[in-house]
C-alpha positions in Angstrom: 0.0 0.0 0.0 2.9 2.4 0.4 3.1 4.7 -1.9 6.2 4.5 -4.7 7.9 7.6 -2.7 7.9 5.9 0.5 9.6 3.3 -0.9 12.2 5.5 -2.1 12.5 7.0 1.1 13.4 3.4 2.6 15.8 3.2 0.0 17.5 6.1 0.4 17.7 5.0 4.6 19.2 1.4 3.5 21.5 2.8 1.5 22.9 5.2 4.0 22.8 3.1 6.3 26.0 0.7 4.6 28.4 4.0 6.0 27.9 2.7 9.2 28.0 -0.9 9.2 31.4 -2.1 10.7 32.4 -4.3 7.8 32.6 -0.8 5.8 34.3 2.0 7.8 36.4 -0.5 10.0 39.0 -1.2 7.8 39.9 2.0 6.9 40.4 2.9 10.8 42.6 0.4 12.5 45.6 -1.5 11.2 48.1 -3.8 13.2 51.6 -4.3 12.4 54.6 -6.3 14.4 54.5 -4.3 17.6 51.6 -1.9 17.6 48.2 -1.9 16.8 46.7 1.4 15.5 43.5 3.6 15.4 43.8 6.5 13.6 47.1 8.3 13.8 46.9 6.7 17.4 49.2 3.9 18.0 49.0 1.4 21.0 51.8 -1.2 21.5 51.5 -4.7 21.2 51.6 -7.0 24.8 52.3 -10.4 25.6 48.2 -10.8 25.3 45.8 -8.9 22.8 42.2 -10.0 24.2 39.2 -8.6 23.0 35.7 -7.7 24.6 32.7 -7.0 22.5 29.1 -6.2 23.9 26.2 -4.1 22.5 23.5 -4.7 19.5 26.7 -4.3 16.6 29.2 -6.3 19.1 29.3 -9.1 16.3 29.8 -7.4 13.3 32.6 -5.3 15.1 33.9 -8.3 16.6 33.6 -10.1 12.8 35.6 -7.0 11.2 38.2 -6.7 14.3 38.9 -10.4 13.1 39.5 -9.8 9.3 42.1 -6.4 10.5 44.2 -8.1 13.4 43.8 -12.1 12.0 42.6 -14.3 15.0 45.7 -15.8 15.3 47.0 -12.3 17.2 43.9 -12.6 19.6 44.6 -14.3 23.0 41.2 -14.6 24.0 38.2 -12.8 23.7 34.2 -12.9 25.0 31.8 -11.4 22.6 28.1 -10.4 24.0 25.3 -10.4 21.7 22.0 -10.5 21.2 20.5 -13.0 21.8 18.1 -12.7 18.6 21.1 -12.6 16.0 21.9 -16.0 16.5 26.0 -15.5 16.2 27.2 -18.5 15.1 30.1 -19.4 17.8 31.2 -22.1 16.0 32.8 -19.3 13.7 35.5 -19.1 16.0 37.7 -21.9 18.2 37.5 -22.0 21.6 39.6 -19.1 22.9 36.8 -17.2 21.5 33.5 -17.4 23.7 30.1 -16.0 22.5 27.9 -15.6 24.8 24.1 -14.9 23.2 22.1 -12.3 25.5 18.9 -10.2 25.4 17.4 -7.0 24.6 15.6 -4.9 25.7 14.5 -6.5 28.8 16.6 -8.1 31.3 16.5 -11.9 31.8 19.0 -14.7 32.7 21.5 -14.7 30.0 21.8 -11.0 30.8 23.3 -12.1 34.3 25.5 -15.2 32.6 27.2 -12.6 30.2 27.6 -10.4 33.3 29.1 -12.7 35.6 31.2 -14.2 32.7 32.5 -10.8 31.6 33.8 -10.2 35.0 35.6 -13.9 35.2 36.9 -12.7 31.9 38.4 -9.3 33.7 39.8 -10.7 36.2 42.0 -13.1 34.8 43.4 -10.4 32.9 46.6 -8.7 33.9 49.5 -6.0 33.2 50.5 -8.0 30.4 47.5 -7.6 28.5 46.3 -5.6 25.8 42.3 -5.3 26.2 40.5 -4.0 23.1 36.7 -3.4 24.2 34.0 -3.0 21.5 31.3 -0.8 22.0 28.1 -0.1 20.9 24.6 0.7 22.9 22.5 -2.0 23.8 24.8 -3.6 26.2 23.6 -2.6 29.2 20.6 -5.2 29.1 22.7 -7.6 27.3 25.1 -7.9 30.3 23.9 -7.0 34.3 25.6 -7.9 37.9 23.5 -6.4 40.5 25.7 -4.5 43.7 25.2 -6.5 46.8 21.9 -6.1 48.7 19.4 -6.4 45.5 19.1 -9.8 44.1 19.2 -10.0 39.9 15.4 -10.8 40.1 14.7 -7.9 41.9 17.0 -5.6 40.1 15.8 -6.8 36.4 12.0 -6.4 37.3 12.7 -2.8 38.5 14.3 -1.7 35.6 12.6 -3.5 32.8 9.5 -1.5 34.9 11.0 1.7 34.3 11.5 1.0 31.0 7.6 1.2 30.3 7.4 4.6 32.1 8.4 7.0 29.4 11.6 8.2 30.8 14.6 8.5 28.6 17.2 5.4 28.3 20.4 7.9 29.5 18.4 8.4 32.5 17.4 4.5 33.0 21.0 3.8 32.4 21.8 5.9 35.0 19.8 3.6 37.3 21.5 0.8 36.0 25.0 1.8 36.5 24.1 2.7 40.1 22.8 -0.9 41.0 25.6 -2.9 38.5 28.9 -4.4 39.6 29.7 -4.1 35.9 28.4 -0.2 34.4 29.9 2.8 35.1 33.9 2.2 34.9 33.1 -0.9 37.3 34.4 -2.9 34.7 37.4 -1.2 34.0 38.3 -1.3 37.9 38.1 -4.9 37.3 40.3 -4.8 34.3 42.9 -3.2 35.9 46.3 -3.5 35.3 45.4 -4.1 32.2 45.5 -1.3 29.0 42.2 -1.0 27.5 41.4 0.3 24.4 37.8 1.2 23.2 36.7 1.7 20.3 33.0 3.0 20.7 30.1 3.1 18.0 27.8 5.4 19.3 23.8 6.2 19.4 24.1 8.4 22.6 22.5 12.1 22.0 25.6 14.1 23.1 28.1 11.4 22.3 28.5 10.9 26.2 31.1 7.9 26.4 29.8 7.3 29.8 26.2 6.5 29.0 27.0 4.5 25.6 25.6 1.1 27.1 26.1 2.5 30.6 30.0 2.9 30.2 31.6 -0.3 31.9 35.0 0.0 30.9 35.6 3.9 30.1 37.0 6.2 33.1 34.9 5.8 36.3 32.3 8.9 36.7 30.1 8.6 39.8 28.7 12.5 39.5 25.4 11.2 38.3 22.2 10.9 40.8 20.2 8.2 39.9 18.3 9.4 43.0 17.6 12.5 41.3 16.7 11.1 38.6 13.6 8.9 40.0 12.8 11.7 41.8 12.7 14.5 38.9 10.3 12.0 36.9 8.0 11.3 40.2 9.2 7.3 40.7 11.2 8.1 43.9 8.2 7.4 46.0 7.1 3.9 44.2 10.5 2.9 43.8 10.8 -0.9 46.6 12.8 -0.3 49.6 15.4 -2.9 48.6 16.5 -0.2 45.7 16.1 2.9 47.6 18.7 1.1 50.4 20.6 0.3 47.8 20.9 3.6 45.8 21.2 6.0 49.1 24.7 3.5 50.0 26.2 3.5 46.2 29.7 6.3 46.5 32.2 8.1 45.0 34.4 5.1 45.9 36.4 4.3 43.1 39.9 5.7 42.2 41.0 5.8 38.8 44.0 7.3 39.0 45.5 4.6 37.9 43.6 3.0 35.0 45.4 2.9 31.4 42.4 4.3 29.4 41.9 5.1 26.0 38.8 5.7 24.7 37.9 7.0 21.1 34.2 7.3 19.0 34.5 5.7 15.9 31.1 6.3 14.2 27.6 7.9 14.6 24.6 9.6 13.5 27.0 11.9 11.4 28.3 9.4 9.4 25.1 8.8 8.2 23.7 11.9 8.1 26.6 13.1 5.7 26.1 10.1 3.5 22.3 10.7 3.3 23.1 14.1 2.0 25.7 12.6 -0.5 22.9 10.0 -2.1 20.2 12.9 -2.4 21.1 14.1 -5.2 21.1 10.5 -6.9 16.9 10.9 -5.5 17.3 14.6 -7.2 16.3 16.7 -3.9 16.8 19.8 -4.3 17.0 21.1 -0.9 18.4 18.8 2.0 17.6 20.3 5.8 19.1 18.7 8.8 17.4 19.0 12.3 19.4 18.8 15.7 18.7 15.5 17.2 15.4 14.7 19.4 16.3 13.5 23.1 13.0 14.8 25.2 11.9 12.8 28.0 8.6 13.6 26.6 6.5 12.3 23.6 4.3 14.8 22.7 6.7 17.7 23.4 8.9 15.8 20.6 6.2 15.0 18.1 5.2 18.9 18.3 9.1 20.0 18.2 8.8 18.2 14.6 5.7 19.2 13.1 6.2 23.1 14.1 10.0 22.2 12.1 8.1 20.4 9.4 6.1 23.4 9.0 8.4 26.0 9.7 10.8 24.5 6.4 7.8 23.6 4.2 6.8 27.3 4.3 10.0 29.0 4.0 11.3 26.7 1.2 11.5 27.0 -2.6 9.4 24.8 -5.0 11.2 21.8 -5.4 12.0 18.5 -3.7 13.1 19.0 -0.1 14.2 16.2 2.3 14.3 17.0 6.3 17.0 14.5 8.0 15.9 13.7 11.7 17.1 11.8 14.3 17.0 10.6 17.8 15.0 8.4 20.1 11.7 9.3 21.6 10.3 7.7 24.7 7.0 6.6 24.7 5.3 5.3 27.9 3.4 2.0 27.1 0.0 1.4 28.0 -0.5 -2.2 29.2 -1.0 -4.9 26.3 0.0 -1.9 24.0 1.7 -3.4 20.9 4.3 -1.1 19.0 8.1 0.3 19.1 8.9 4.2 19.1 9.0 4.7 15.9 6.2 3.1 14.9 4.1 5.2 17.4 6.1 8.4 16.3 4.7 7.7 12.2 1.3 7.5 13.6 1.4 11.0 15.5 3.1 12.9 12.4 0.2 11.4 9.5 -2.3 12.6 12.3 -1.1 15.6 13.3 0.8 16.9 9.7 -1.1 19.2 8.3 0.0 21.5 6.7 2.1 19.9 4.0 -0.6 18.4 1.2 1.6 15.6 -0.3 4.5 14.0 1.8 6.4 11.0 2.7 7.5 10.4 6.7 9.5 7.3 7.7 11.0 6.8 11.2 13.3 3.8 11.2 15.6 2.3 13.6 19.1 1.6 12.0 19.9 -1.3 14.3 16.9 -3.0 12.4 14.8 -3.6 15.5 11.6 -1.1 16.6 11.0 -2.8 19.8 9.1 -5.8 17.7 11.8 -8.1 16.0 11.2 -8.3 12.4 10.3 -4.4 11.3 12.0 -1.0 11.2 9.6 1.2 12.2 7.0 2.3 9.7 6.5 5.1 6.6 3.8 6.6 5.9 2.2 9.1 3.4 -0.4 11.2 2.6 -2.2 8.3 0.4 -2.0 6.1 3.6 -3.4 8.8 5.8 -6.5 9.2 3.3 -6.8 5.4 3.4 -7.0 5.8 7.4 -9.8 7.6 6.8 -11.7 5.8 4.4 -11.8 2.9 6.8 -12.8 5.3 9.8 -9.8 4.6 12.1 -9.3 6.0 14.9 -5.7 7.0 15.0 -6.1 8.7 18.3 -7.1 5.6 19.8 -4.0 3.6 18.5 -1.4 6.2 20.4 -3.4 6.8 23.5 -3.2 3.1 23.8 -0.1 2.6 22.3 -1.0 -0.1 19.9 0.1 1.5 16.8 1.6 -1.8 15.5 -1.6 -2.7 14.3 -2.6 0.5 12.7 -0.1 0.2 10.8 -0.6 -3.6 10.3 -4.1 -2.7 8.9 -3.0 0.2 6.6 0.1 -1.6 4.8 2.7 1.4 6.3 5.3 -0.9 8.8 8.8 -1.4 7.6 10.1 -5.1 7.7 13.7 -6.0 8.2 16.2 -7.5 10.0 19.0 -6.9 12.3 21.2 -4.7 10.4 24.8 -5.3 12.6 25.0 -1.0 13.6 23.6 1.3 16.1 23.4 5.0 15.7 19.9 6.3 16.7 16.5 6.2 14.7 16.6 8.5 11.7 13.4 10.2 10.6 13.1 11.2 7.0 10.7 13.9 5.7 10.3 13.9 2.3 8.0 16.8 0.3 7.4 18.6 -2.9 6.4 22.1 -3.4 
């Protein structure tokens, strides 16, 4: 039912998407040669051990491209943690190499085997190792260790709770580093002596190292109030005992004076955004426009940031094509039984509440390939699909008050199916309009 310029649009996403898979920019970024392994102009010499840790929803497509630059004959040992939905095939590798298959979003078991294995995995490790850590967001559900005083069940109940409560996932990772053994610099404490070197593919809204799956292994940084947090969004109050004892004893205990740190981002949203505006003139736009990325704590405070954009560009621009580059991640606090991912709820509000633009195409898209639901993208709309919404009288107020936009779309032909696509930088949302 989508329209041929929606399908354009998801084109134009796809193809943008291959600056930021691992397998493409990888190679041209690290090198090895007999004493020194290199990233960038940045050189880092060679120990008696070069072990790796990967974690995060791209860990196994960085992990796979690591491989092909270094050979894993140069790799001591190394403990990749994945998703548990990608279905990395261990048997890839021999048996120095363990792959551990975790989950995501929520927090179950295999979350709390990759955590306690990660930390066996540290503290073997010593001065004579060289510990390359791969990076990218999604690994703070993938691997948990819960502080003493809250048991894993406890502490995975809380925070798969919060999840449903609207609140941004930097401030929900927050939480998490407060409760974990393993999140913010934990990790790296454990590492100690040895060098670690990460290399960081990033969806964080300010590039924040700290908060890019809740920083386990960069410098230690305990200036953040998870406290404050709950409190600010009015879940202080509800929030069990067990984790309020547990938050009011967590310190500024950790020195890190002497931890051999380097850290360096090696994509983002940038990257993409820049080869977006390469491939528009291939789709002959005439005008590109590029908005500052969307990190509200609030839905409909986002969704009207956009449309007053939308509008604001659509009036002031020249006749022509124009495509409006977007991206971020938007919150959305689920009703019970609702069915849908963020961007799927965020296409429903713009074909509702767009206006003013008579013709257009809107597609919000996650570019790690999952929105919430395995199997789709996120979803595109246009203004055929909003007139077909009509014509069947439904009530797209109804689907996001109840958050079950999955099926709207489901019924008007306008969710985008994929799979996982091995990167992680944010959801893009493309505008696309001609005047």
């Amino acid at each position: 039912m989508n329209s041929l310029n929606d399908n354009s649009l998801i084109q134009l996403f796809t193809e943008g998407l291959q600056s930021v898979l691992p397998s493409n920019f990888m190679a041209g970024l690290i090198k090895i040669d007999d004493h020194n392994i290199w990233v960038g102009n940045q050189k880092h010499k060679l120990l008696k051990n070069l072990k790796v840790i990967a974690f995060g929803k791209a860990s196994s497509t960085m992990f796979d491209s690591f491989v092909n630059i270094v050979g894993e004959k140069n790799i001591s040992n190394a403990i990749v943690i994945t998703h548990m939905e990608s279905k990395y095939a261990s048997e890839k590798y021999d048996e120095k190499i363990r792959v551990i298959n975790s989950s995501h979003p929520d927090i179950d078991k295999s979350s709390l085997i990759a955590g306690k294995s990660v930390l066996e995995f540290a503290h073997d490790c010593t001065k004579d190792d060289l510990v390359i850590v791969l990076i990218s967001g999604g690994g703070s559900a993938m691997m948990v260790y819960p502080e003493d005083g809250v048991t894993f069940s406890q502490k995975s109940e809380y925070l798969n709770t919060l999840l449903l409560q609207g609140i941004g996932e930097r401030e929900v990772n927050v939480v998490r580093k407060a409760l974990s053994k393993i999140k913010g610099g934990k990790l790296a404490v454990e590492l100690h002596p040895a060098k670690i070197v990460n290399l960081i593919l990033s969806d964080e809204r300010e590039h924040k190292i700290n908060a890019i799956s809740s920083g386990p292994t960069v410098r230690p940084d305990n200036n953040e109030n998870a406290i404050k947090i709950l409190k600010e969004n009015m879940l202080w109050e509800q929030t069990p005992i067990y984790i309020k004892n547990n938050l009011k004893l967590v310190g500024n205990t950790i020195n890190n004076e002497e931890l051999n740190i380097f850290s360096k981002i090696i994509t983002g949203r940038e990257k993409m955004i820049e080869e977006l505006e390469r491939l528009s003139k291939k789709y002959k736009y005439d005008s590109i426009h590029v908005l500052s990325p969307l990190f509200p704590s609030n839905f409909d405070v986002s969704v009207e940031t956009l449309i007053k954009s939308y509008s604001d560009i659509y009036k002031e621009c020249k006749q022509g094509k124009t495509l409006v580059i977007g991206t971020g991640e938007i919150p959305i606090k689920v009703v019970k039984g609702g069915q849908g991912g963020r961007n799927q709820h965020l296409a429903a509000a713009i074909m509702h509440k767009l206006k003013i633009i008579p013709k257009f195409s809107f597609a919000a898209l996650a570019t790690d390939g999952c929105d919430y639901i395995k199997g789709y993208w996120g979803a595109c709309v246009d203004r055929k699909i909003v007139d077909c919404a009509k014509k069947l009288k439904l009530d797209i107020e109804n689907y996001l008050n109840t958050t079950n936009t999955y099926y709207l779309h489901e019924k008007l032909g306008s969710l985008v199916g994929g799979g996982y696509t091995g990167t992680n930088v944010s959801d893009f949302y493309l505008l696309s309009f001609e005047k």
